[in-house]
C-alpha positions in Angstrom: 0.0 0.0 0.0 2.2 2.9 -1.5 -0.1 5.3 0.5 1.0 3.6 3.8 4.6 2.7 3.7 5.8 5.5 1.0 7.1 2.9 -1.7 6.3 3.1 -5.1 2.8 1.4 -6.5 2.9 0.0 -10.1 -0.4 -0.6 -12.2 -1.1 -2.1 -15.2 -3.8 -1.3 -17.6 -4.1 -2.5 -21.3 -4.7 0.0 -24.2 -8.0 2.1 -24.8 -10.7 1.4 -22.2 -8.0 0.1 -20.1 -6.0 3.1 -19.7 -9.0 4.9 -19.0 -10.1 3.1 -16.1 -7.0 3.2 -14.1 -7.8 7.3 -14.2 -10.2 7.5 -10.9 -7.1 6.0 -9.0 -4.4 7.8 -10.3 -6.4 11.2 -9.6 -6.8 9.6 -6.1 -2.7 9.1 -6.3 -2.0 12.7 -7.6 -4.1 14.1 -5.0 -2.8 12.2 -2.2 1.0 12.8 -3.2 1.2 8.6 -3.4 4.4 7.6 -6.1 3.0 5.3 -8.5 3.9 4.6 -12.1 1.0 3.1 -14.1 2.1 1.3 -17.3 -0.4 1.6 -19.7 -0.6 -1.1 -23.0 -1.4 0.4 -27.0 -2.1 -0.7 -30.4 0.7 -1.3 -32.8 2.9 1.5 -33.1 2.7 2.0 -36.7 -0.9 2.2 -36.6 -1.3 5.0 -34.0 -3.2 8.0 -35.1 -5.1 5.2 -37.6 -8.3 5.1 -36.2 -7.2 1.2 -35.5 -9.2 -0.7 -32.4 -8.7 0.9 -29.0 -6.4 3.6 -30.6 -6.9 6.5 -28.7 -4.2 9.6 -27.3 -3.3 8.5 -24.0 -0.7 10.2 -23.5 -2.6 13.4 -23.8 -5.7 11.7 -21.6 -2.7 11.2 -18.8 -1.4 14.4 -19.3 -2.9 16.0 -16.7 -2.8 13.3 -13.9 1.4 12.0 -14.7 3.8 14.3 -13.9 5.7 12.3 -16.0 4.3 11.1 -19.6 5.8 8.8 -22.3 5.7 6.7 -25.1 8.4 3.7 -25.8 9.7 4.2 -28.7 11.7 0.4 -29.3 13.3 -1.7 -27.3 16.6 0.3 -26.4 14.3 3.0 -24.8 12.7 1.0 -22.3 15.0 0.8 -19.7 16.0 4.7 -19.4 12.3 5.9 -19.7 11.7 2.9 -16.8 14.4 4.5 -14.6 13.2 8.0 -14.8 9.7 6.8 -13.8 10.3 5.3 -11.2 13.2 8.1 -9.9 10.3 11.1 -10.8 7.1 9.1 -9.1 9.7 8.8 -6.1 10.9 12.0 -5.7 8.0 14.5 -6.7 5.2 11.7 -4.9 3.2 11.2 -8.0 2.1 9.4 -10.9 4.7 8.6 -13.5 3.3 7.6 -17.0 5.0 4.6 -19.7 2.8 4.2 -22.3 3.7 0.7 -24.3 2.9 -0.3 -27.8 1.6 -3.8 -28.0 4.2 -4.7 -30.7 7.4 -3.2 -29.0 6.5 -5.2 -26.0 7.1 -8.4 -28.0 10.6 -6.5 -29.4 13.9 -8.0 -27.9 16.9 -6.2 -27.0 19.0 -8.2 -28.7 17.7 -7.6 -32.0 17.4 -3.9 -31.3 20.0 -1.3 -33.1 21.2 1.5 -30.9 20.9 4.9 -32.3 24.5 6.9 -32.5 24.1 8.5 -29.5 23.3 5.4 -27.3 27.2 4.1 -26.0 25.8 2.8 -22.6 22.5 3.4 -20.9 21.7 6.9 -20.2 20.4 6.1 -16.6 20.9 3.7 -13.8 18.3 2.5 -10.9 20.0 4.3 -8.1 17.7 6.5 -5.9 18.0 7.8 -2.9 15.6 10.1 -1.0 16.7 13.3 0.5 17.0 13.9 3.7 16.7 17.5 4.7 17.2 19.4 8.0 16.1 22.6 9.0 19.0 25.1 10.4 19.7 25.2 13.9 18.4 28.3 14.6 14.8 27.3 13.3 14.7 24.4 15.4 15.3 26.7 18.9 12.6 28.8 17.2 10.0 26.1 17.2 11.3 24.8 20.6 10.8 28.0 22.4 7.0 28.2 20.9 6.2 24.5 22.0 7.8 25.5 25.6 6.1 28.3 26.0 2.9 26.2 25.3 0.2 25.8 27.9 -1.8 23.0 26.0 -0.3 21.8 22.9 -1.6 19.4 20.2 0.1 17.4 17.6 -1.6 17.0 14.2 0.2 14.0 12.2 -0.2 12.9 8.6 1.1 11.0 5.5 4.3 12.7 5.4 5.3 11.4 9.5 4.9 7.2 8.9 8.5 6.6 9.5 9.1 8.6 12.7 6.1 7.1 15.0 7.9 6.5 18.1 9.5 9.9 17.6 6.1 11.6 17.6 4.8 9.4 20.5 8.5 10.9 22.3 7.3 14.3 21.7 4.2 14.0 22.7 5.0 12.6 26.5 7.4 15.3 26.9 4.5 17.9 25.9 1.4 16.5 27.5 -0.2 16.8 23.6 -2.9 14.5 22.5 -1.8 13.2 19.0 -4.7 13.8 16.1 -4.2 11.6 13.3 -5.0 13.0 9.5 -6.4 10.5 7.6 -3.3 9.7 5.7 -1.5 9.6 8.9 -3.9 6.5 9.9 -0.9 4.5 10.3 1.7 6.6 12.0 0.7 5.5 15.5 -1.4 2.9 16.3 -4.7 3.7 17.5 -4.4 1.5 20.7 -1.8 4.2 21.6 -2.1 5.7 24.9 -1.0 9.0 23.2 -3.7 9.2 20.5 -7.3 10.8 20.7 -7.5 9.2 17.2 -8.7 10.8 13.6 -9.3 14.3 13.0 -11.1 15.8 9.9 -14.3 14.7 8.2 -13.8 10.8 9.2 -11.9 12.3 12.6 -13.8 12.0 16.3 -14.4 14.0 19.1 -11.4 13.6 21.7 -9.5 14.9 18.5 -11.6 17.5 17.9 -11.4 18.7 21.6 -8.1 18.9 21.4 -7.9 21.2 18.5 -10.7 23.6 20.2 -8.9 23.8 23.6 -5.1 23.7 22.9 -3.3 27.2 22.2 0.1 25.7 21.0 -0.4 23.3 17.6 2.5 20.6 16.1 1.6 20.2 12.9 4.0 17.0 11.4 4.0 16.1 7.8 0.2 16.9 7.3 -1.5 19.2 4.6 -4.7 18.3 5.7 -8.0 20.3 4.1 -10.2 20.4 6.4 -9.5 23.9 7.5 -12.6 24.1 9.7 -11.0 21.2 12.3 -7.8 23.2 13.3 -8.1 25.2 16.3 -9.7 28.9 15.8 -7.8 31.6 13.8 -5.1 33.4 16.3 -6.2 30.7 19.2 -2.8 28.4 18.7 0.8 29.8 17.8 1.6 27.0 15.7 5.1 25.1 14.4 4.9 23.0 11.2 7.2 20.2 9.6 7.2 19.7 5.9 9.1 18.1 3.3 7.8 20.8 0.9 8.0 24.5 1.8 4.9 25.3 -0.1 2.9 23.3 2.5 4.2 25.3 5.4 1.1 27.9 6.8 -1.0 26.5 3.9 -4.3 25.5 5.7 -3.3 27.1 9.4 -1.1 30.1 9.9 1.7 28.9 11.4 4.9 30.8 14.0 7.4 28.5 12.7 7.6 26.1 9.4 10.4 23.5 9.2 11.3 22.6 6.1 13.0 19.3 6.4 12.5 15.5 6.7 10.2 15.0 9.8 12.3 11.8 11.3 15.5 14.2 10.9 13.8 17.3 12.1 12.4 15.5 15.1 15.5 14.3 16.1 17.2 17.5 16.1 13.8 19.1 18.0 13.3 16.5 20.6 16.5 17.2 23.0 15.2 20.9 23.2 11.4 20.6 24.1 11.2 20.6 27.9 9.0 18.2 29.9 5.6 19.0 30.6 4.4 18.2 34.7 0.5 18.0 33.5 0.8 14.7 31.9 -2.2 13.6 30.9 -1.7 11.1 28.2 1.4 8.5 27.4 1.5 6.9 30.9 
């Protein structure tokens, strides 16, 4: 489950109707910022643009869902369009886009001239995701707004499923109730002694308390829409982690944004944010 674990999800769809059914769940993928790369099948190369059976422009139908869109074009291409896929869908958390021509999917390698320019492969499988940090400075920043905090709350989502026991950390020290976003489902359990459990339209009312009586707010890894379930306007001074700057203050105006990796922010934050004496949850 890509939208779980953060791994890349591969579909498979044949040409025509095929390809247009896999477009509800790609949106779904786009929207969510899930990586997937969605191979889709076509008719014969030679006859596209014919009018043939099932021929219709999908890279054009996909070219608002893929942030990444292409056609094979023989057999030599396969494995360098594959590789940026895969590397794109990965790094920019969306849908990547090979569209496959029946007849090229029967071609072998072997029997497949390289054009001049082709010496070795252009790409290799090697990716690695980036791990970002925010400065030192930004980090006291945030600290000294989560200290100064006489009720804080945690809100936790998609972008915070490998740091769990991190965020269960921070929330002992602080007293704060963790509210889980609906892609954050999975980031604690919800038998966790520091959860009031989902917040948003599918979300429940301990969560929802939490956001109406807190007046600091953690927001980790979360983008989440519903604007109308974060505390009040002015009520919280707020800190936010995000991968992607253009998240930070987005739904709730925010004292501090951390741009970084939220395991690698975390670890940085936690050795600053004193211990709370009102513990009410985590024991």
């Amino acid at each position: 489950m890509p939208k779980s674990t953060g791994k890349l999800g591969v579909c498979l769809a044949t040409s025509g109707p095929g390809a247009v059914y896999l477009l509800n769940g790609l949106y779904d993928a786009k929207s969510d910022t899930v990586p997937v790369l969605a191979i889709t099948g076509h008719t014969y190369h030679d006859l596209i643009g014919t009018h043939y059976q099932q021929d219709i422009n999908v890279r054009a139908l996909y070219a608002d869902v893929a942030l990444y869109n292409q056609q094979i074009t023989d057999a030599q291409h396969v494995t360098t369009v594959t590789d940026m896929a895969c590397r794109l869908a990965l790094a920019e958390r969306g849908v990547a886009h090979i569209n496959f021509p029946i007849d090229l999917q029967e071609a072998a390698l072997k029997d497949d001239v390289p054009p001049m320019m082709k010496t070795q492969e252009h790409t290799s499988a090697v990716w690695m995701k980036a791990v970002l940090a925010p400065s030192s400075d930004e980090i006291k920043r945030a600290a000294s707004v989560l200290n100064e905090g006489g009720k804080t709350a945690i809100v936790c989502g998609q972008g915070a499923l490998d740091c769990g026991e991190l965020i269960e950390e921070s929330a002992e020290k602080l007293a704060a109730p963790i509210a889980k976003a609906l892609l954050g489902k999975a980031v604690v359990p919800d038998d966790s002694p520091c959860t009031t459990g989902g917040i948003g339209l599918l979300g429940i009312l301990p969560s929802e308390l939490a956001m109406e009586e807190c007046d600091s707010l953690l927001i980790i890894g979360s983008n989440m829409p519903y604007v109308n379930y974060y505390p009040k306007a002015g009520q919280a001074r707020a800190v936010q982690i995000d991968s992607d700057p253009s998240h930070l203050g987005w739904r709730y105006e925010i004292e501090v944004g951390l741009v970084g990796d939220a395991r690698a922010t975390l670890k940085a934050l936690l050795p600053l944010i004193e211990r709370k004496n009102d513990h009410l949850l985590c024991q």
